[in-house]
C-alpha positions as CSV (number, residue, x, y, z in Angstrom):
1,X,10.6,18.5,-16.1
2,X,11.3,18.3,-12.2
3,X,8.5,20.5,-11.3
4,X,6.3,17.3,-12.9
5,X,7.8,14.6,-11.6
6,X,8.0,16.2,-8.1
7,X,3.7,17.2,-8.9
8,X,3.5,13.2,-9.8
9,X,5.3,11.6,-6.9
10,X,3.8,14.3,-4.5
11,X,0.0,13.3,-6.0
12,X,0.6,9.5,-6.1
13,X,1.9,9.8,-2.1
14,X,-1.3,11.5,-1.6
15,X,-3.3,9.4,-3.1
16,X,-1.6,6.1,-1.1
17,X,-2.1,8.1,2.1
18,X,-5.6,7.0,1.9
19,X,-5.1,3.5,0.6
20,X,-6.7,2.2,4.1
21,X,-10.1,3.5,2.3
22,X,-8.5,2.4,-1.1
23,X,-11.5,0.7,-3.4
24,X,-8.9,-2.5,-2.9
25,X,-9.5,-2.7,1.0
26,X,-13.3,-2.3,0.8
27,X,-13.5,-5.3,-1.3
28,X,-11.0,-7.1,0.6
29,X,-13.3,-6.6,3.7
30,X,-16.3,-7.7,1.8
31,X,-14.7,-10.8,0.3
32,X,-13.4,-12.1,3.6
33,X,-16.6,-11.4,5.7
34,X,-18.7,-13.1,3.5
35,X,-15.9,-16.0,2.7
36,X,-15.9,-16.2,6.6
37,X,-20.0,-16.2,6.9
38,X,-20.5,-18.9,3.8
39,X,-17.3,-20.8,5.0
40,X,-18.9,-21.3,9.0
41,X,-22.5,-21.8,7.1
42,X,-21.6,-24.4,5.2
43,X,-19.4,-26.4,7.7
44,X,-22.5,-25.5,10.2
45,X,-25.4,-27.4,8.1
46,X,-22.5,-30.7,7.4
47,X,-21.3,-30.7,11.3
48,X,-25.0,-30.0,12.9
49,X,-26.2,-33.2,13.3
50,X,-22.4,-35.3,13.2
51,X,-20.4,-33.0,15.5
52,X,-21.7,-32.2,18.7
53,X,-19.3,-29.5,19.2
54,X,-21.1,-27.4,16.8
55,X,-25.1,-27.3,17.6
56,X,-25.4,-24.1,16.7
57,X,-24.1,-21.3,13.7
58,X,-22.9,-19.4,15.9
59,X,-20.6,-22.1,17.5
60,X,-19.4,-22.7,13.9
61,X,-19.1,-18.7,13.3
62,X,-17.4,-18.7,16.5
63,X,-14.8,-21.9,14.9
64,X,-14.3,-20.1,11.5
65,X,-13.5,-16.5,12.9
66,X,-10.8,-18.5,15.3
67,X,-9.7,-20.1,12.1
68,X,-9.6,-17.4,9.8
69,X,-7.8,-14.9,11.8
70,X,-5.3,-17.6,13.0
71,X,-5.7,-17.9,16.4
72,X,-7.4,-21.2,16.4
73,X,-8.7,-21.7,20.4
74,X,-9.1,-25.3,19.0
75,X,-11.8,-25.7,21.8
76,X,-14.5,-26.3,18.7
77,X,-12.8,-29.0,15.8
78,X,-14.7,-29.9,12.8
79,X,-15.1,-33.4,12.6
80,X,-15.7,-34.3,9.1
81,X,-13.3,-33.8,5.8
82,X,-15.2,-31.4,4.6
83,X,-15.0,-29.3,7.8
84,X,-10.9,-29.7,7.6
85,X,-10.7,-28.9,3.9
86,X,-13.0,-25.2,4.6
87,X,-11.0,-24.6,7.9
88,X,-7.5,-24.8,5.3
89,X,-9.3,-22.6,3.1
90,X,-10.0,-19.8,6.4
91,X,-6.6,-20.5,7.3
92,X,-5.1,-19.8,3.6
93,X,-7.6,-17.1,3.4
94,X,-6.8,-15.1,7.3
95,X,-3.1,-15.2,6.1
96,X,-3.5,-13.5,2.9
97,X,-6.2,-11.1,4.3
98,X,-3.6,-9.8,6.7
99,X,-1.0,-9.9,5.0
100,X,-2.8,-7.6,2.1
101,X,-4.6,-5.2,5.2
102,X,-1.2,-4.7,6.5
103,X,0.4,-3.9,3.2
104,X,-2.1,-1.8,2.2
105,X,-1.7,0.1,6.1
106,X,2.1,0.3,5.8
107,X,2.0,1.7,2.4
108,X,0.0,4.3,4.3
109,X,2.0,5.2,6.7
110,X,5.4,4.8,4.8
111,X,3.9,7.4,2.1
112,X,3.3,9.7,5.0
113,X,6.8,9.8,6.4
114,X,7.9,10.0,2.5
115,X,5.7,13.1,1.8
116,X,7.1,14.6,5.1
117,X,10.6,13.6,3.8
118,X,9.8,14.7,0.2
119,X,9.2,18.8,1.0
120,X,12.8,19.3,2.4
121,X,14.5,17.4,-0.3
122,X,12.3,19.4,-2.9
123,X,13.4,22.8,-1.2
124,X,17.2,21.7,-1.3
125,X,16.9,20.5,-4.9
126,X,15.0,24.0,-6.1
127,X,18.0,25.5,-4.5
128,X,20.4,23.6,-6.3
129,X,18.1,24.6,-9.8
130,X,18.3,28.4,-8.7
131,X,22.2,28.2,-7.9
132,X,22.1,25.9,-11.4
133,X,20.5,28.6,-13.5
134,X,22.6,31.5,-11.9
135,X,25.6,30.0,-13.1
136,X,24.6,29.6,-16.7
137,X,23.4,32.9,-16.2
138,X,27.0,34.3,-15.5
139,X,28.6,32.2,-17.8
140,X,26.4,33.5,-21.0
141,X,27.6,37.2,-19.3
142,X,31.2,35.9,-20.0
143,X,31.0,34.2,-23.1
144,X,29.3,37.4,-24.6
145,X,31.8,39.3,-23.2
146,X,34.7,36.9,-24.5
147,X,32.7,37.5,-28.1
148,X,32.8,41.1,-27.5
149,X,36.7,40.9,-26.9
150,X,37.3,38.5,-29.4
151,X,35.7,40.7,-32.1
152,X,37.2,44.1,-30.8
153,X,41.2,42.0,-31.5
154,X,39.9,40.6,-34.9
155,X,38.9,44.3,-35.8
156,X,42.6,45.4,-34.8
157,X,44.2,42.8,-36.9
C-alpha cells in the first residue's frame, strides 16, 4: 500500500516536472499569439485611416504586444471604442496568460524541490516499515512462546 502511493506521488512529480512543455502551455502559447495577432489586426484595419498613430500593422502589433504583456509605453493609443474595448481584452488576456505560464513554471520547480525532498522522507519511512515489521516479528516469537508455556502449565494441572 505505501510502496504505491510513494510509485504515484513519485510518477505524478515526474510528470509536473515537465509541465513547462505540458500540452496545456502549448496551447496557451498558441491561443495568446494568435489572440494578440487577430486583436492588433483588427484594431489596425478600424484605426488605419482614423488614428494617425497607427499607419502601419506593425505600429498596431507594436500597441497590442505593449498591451497584452502589460507594460503599456502608451506612446501609440487607439482612438476609437472599439480599439479601447480589444486593448481591455489584451489587458484581461496578458494577465491571465502570465499568471497561468507562471503557475504552470512554479508547479515545475516546486515538484522538483518536492521529488528531491520526497527520497529522504521515503528512506526514513522504509526504515520505520523495517523496524515496524521486526517488531511484530519478535512479538509473534513471544506470543508462541507464551502459547508454548501456557500449554506445558495446562498439561501439569
Amino acid at each position: 500500500m505505501k510502496k504505491a502511493l510513494f510509485k504515484n506521488l513519485r510518477r505524478e512529480t515526474h510528470r509536473m516536472k515537465w509541465a513547462f512543455i505540458h500540452p496545456v502551455f502549448f496551447y496557451l502559447v498558441i491561443v495568446g499569439n494568435a489572440l494578440l495577432i487577430f486583436a492588433t489586426l483588427i484594431v489596425h484595419v478600424h484605426e488605419k485611416n482614423i488614428n494617425p498613430q497607427m499607419p502601419s500593422y506593425f505600429d498596431s502589433l507594436w500597441w497590442g504586444v505593449s498591451t497584452i504583456t502589460t507594460v503599456g509605453f502608451g506612446d501609440i493609443v487607439p482612438i476609437t471604442r472599439l480599439g479601447r474595448v480589444i486593448g481591455i481584452i489584451l489587458m484581461y488576456s496578458g494577465t491571465v496568460l502570465f499568471i497561468t505560464f507562471t503557475s504552470l513554471l512554479v508547479t515545475r520547480w516546486l515538484s522538483a524541490e518536492v521529488e528531491r525532498e520526497l527520497t529522504p522522507l521515503e528512506k526514513e519511512i522504509l526504515q520505520e516499515v523495517r523496524e515496524q515489521a521486526r517488531i511484530e516479528e519478535i512479538l509473534k516469537r513471544i506470543e508462541a512462546r507464551l502459547d508454548k508455556i501456557e500449554a506445558g502449565r495446562s498439561i501439569d494441572r
